[in-house]
Every structure is written in C-alpha cells, then in structure tokens.
C-alpha positions in Angstrom: 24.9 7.7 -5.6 21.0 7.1 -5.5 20.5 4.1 -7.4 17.1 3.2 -8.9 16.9 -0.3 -6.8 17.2 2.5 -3.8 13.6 4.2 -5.2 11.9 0.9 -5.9 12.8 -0.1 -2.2 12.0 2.7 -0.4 8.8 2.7 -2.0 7.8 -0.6 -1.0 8.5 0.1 2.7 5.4 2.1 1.8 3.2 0.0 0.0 4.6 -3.6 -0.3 4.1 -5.5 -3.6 2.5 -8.2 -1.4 -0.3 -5.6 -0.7 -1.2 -5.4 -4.8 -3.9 -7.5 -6.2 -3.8 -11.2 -7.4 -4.5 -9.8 -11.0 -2.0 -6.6 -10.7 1.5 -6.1 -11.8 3.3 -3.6 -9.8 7.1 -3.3 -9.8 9.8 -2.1 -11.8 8.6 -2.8 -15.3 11.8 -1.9 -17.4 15.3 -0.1 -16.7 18.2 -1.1 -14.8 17.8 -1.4 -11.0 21.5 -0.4 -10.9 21.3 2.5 -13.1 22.1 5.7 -10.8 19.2 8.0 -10.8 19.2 11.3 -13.1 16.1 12.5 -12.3 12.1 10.9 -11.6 9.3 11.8 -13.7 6.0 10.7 -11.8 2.6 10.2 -13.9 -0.7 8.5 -13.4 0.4 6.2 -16.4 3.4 5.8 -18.3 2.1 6.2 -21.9 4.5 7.4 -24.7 4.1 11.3 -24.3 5.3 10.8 -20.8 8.2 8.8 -22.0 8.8 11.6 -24.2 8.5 14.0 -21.5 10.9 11.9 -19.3 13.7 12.3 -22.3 13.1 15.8 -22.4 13.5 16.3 -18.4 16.8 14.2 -18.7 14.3 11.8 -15.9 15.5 8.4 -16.4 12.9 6.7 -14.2 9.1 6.8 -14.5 6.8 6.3 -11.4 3.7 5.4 -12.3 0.5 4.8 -10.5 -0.9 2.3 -13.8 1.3 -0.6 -14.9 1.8 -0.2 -18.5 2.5 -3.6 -19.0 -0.8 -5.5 -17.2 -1.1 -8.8 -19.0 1.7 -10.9 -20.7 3.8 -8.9 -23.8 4.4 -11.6 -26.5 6.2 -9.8 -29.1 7.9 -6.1 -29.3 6.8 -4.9 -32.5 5.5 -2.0 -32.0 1.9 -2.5 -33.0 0.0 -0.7 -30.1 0.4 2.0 -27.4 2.2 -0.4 -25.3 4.8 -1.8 -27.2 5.7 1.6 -28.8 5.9 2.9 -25.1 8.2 -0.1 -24.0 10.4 -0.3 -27.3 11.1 3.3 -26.3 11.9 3.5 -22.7 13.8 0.7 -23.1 15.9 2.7 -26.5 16.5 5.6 -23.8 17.1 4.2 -20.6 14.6 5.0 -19.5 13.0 3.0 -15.9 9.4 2.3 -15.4 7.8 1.3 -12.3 4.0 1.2 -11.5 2.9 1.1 -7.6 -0.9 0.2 -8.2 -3.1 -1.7 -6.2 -0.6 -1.9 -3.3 -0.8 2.0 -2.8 -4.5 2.1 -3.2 -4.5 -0.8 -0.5 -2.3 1.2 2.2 -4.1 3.4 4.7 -2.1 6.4 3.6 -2.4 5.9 0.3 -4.4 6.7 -2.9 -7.8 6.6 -0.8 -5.9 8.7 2.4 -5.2 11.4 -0.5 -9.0 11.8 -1.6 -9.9 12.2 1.9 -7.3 14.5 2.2 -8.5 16.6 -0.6 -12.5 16.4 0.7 -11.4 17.2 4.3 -13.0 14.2 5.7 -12.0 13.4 10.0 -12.0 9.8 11.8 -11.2 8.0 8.7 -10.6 4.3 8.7 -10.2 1.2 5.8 -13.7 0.5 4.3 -13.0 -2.8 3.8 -9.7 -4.4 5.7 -7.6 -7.2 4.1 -7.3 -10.7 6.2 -4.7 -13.2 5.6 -2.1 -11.0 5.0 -0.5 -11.3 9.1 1.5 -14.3 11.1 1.6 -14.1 15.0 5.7 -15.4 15.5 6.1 -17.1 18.8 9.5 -17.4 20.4 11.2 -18.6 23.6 13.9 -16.5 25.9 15.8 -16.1 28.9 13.8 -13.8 30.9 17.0 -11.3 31.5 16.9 -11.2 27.4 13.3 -10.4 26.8 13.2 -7.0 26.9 16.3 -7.1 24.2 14.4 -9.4 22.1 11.6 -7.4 22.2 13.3 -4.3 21.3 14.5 -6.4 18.2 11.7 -7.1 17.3 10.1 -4.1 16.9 12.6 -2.2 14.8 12.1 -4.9 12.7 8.2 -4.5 12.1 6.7 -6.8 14.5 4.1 -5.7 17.4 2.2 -2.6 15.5 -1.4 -3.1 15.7 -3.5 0.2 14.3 -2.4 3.1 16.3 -0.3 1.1 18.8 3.5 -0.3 18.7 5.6 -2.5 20.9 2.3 -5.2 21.2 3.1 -8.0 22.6 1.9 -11.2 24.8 4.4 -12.8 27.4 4.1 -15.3 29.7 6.3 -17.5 32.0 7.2 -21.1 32.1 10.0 -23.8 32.1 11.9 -25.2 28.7 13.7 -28.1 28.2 16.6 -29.1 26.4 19.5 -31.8 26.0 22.4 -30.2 24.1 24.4 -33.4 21.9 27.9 -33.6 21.5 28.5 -31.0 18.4 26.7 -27.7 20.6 27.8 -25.3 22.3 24.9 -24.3 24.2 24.7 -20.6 25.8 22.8 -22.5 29.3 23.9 -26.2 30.1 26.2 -29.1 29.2 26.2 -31.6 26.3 24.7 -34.8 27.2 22.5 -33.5 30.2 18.8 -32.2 30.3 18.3 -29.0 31.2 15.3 -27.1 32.7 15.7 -23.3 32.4 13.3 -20.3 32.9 12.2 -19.4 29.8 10.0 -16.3 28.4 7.6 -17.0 26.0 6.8 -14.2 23.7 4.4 -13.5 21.0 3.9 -10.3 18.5 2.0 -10.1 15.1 3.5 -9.3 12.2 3.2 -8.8 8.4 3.9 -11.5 6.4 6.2 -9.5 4.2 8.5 -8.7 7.1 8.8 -12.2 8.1 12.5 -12.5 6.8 13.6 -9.1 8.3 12.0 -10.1 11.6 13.4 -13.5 11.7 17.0 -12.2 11.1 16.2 -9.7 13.8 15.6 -12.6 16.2 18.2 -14.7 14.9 20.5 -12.2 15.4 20.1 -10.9 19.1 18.9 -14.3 20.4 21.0 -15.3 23.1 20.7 -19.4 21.9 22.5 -21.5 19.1 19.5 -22.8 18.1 16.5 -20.5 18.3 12.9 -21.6 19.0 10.5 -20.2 17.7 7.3 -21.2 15.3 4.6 -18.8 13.2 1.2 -18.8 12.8 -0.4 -17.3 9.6 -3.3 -15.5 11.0 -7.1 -14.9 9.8 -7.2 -11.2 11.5 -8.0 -8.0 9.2 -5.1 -5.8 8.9 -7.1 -2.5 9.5 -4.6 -0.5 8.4 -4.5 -2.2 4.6 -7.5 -2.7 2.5 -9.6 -1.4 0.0 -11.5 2.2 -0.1 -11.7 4.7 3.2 -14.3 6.1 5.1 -14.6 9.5 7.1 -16.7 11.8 8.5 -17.3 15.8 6.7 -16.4 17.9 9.4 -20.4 19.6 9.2 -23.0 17.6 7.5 -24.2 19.8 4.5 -27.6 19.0 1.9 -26.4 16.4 -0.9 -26.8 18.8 -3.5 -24.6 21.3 -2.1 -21.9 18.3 -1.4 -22.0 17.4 -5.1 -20.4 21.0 -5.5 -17.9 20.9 -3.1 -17.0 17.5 -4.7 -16.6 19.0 -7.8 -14.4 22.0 -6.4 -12.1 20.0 -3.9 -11.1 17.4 -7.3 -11.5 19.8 -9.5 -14.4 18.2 -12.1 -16.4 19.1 -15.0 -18.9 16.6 -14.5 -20.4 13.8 -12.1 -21.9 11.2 -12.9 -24.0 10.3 -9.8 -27.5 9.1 -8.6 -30.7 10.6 -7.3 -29.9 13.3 -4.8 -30.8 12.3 -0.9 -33.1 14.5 0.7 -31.4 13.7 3.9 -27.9 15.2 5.1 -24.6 14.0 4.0 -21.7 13.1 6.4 -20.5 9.9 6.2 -18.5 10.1 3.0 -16.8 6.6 1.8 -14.1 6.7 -1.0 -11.9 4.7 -3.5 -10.4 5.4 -6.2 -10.6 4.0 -9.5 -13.2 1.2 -10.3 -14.7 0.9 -7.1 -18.5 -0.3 -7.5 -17.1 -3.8 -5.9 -17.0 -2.0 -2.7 -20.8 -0.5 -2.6 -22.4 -3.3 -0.4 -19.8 -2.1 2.2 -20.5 1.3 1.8 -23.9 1.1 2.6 -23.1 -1.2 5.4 -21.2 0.9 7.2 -23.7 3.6 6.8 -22.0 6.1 4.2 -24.2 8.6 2.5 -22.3 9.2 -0.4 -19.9 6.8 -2.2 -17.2 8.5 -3.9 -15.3 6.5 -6.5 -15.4 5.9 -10.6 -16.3 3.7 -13.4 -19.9 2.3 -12.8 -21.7 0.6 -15.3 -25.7 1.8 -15.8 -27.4 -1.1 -13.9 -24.9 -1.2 -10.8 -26.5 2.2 -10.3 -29.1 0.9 -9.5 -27.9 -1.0 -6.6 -27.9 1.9 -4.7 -31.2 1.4 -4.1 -32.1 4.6 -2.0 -29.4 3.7 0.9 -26.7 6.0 -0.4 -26.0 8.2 -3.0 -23.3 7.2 -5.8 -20.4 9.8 -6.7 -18.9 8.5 -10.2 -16.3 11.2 -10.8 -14.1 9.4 -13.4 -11.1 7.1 -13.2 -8.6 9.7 -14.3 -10.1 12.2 -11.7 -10.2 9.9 -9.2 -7.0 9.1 -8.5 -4.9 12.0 -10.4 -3.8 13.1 -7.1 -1.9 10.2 -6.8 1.0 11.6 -8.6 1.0 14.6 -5.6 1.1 11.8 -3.2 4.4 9.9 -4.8 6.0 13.1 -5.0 5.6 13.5 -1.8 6.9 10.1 -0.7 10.1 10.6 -3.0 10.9 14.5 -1.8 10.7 13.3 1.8 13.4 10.9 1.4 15.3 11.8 -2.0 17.4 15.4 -2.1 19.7 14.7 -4.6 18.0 14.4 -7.4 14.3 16.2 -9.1 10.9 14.5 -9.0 8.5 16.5 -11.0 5.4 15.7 -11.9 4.2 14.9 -15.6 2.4 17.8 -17.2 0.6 15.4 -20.0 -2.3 15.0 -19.2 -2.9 10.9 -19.8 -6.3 10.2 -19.1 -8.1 9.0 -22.3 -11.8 10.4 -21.8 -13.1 13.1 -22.7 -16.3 14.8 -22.4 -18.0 17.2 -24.7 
C-alpha cells in the first residue's frame, strides 16, 4: 500500500522543502499523510475545477506546482477561491500538496524542463544558492576509512556537481583517556591513548545532515564518535535560481522569437526590441523572473526567457539582451509533464494523470 506520506517523501528527495523560498509554502497543504493513495491528479494550481476534476478521476491527492494556500487562512468560510477550494478538498478527502520554489530551485527542475523544450546544450544554474552546504569532519581508524567513506556517500555526502565520493583525508595521531563507565573499541579505562587516526572531510547538504550523521554513527567503529560541522559559504551549483544554455546553432532574434513560440506553444510574446545580432546564449526561469536580469546579462545571455515584467523593468534591458516575457501560466505549464514524470518513474500501482483544466487566469483577446 502506497501511502501519501510515501509521495510527499519521494518527492522531496527531489526537491527538498529546504530548497523553497523564505516567503513560499510548499508541502502537503491538506489530506491525510496516512491515507493510502487512490490515484494523483497533477496541475499547475490546485483551484476548485481541479478539485472537481480530482473527484471525478476518483484521485485523492493533488500535486501542484502553486501552493493554494500562500499566506495565513484565518477563517473557512468560504468567501473566496481559496477557501471554497480548501472547504472542499478537505469535504472529499481529497490531499493537496504544492512543490514550488524548491523545484524551480533544483537543477533538473522547472527551469531544466524549459531548456528541455527549447533544446538548449551545456546548461548550468544562472544564479547558484550559497549557505545552503556544511563540510562534516570526522576522525577514524585508518583500516575503517574506506567503510566510513562508503557510508557516507549512500547517505548524500561527497557529491560536488558532476562528481561523487569527494572527499579530503589526511593522517595524524588522536588522543584519548577512556573513564571508568566506557568501553572503548582501542585502549583501557584510566590510560591515555595515542592511536592512528584518519581525518576525513566531505561536503554535504544541510538537509541530509541527520541522515548523514546516523550513517556515521552507525558504522563508526568508536563509542563516542568525533566529529564537528562547518556550515559553509560555497554556491551549490547544482541549486539555484533560473538556467542558462547554449542553442545548438545561433539563429537571427526574430526567427528565435518564433521557435519560442512553437517549442511552448504561445499566442503572444511580450518581449523587447529585437537584436540585430545573433542569438545563442539563451537564459531561462520560469515564472516571475525579472529579479534575475542583472545576471542574465552578466553572464552574457542574449535572450532572457521568463514572465511577468512590469513596463519600466523593460527597460533595464538596456540594449545588452533581449527580454522574452511569455506569461506565467506558459512559463511553467510544463511543470506538470515534469511531476508526472517524477511520480511514473517511481509509482506503478496507482494513475497520475494530468489535469485537463486549464487554470491559468489570463487571457488575451
């Protein structure tokens, strides 16, 4: 039996709740994280029609990329779009959870899936997240180092970018006096010892610190086990916001406005003057994305592909790079593609289909 706590946490092996945004509120929203799983229903947001949807597909959770509940509820009344949505999940069973900002942040997330779709090569994080690793430091037996190690790893620790198993060792001498209550794997209550000792270092996320120390804990050879971390300014390049790539062939801007419009599938783009210079360097995010434009043009990108500018932060472009607004909705509705994909990989014993309403609010005339 697949239980709905079993989604939820299989989900954030792939984008971590401690990867959303201070302001965000990703996570299981309503429903029982008991409840077995009938059936998941994933949308872009989880308004009312999809609810309704999600009753009639006998789907009793709803993944969503948009939290529908993003500031504090303070009464169920019914009065708006929200609370009618909530007061009738919660009247079915039905489960909502929204992975947001966390799965725009990962580098095979909502941003990997709009360079998927525009074909783009070499692609990277536009703009990596710091604070967000520790560098644990530990102390072993050399004939248990390779052990520990190997721990380690299957735990999370020593993955930088495209390389795993990283780590730093070094020999030296510890010292230790064991008291009268241990029972020491090397020495004898009451005397100093001085033992060979391998000191070892990985990196880490800081949301695998638990795992990682029960890892250590576990195959460490000593009672007690040394060990100290060190929470680390380094960028995690492989979380962050917006991606950047390379097109395959550099092509005229005007002619890459069309293929944007037939690889997401728009009506209309909002976007500034055309370059007369070739387009190649292609940086993306989805959603509201106009934060990220000074690093766009910094890292040389000569189109910016994202949503939701306002008139005078067009400006800003400022003949460096040309601006792609394509929408919000558009932006990121092949995010629902991606979570299917996620779920079907793991999950076999149960449907995930995609919502067929169409939730996105604008419309254009």
């Amino acid at each position: 039996m697949t239980q709905i706590r079993d989604v939820t946490t299989y989900l954030e092996t792939i984008a971590p709740r401690s990867y959303q945004e201070s302001y965000d509120n990703a996570g299981l929203l309503t429903g029982n994280p008991q409840a077995e799983v009938q059936g998941v229903l994933v949308s872009l947001d989880a308004i009312e029609s999809v609810v309704d949807e999600a009753i009639e597909q006998n789907c009793n959770l709803i993944v969503a990329h948009h939290p529908i509940i993003f500031r504090g509820l303070k009464s169920l009344t019914g009065r708006n779009y929200i609370e009618r949505t909530i007061i009738k999940a919660i009247k079915n069973d039905i489960a909502i959870y929204a992975i947001h900002t966390n799965l725009d942040n990962v580098s095979n997330g909502v941003n990997a899936k709009i360079t998927e779709k525009l074909g783009l090569q070499q692609t990277r994080v536009l703009v990596p997240k710091p604070q967000i690793l520790r560098k644990l430091t530990t102390f072993v037996p050399p004939e248990n180092a390779e052990a520990v190690l190997n721990a380690l790893s299957a735990a999370g620790a020593g993955n930088i970018g495209n390389y795993q198993n990283c780590s730093f060792q070094v020999s030296g001498i510890g010292t230790f006096q064991p008291n009268e209550q241990a029972n020491p794997h090397i020495g004898e209550a009451g005397k100093l010892e001085r033992v060979d000792e391998q000191r070892i270092e990985v990196i880490l996320p800081n949301h695998l610190t638990n795992r990682v120390l029960q890892a250590l804990r576990k195959v460490h050879p000593y009672e007690e086990v040394a060990y100290y971390l060190h929470n680390l300014e380094n960028e995690n390049q492989e979380v962050g916001s917006g991606m950047i790539g390379q097109l395959a062939e550099a092509m005229p801007s005007a002619d890459f406005l069309k293929y944007l419009k037939t690889q997401m599938n728009l009506s209309v783009i909002r976007h500034t003057a055309v370059l007369d210079r070739p387009v190649q360097t292609v940086a993306v995010c989805g959603g509201a994305g106009s934060f990220l434009l000074p690093q766009a043009i910094r890292q040389g990108a000569d189109v910016f592909v994202t949503a939701d500018f306002k008139y005078h932060e067009f400006f800003d472009a400022d003949g460096h790079l040309m601006i792609a607004d394509i929408g919000h909705y558009e932006s990121e509705v092949y995010t629902k593609e991606l979570i299917q994909e996620f779920l079907c990989k793991k999950f076999v014993n149960f449907a995930v289909r995609l919502a067929k309403a169409n939730t996105n609010p604008v419309f254009y005339t």
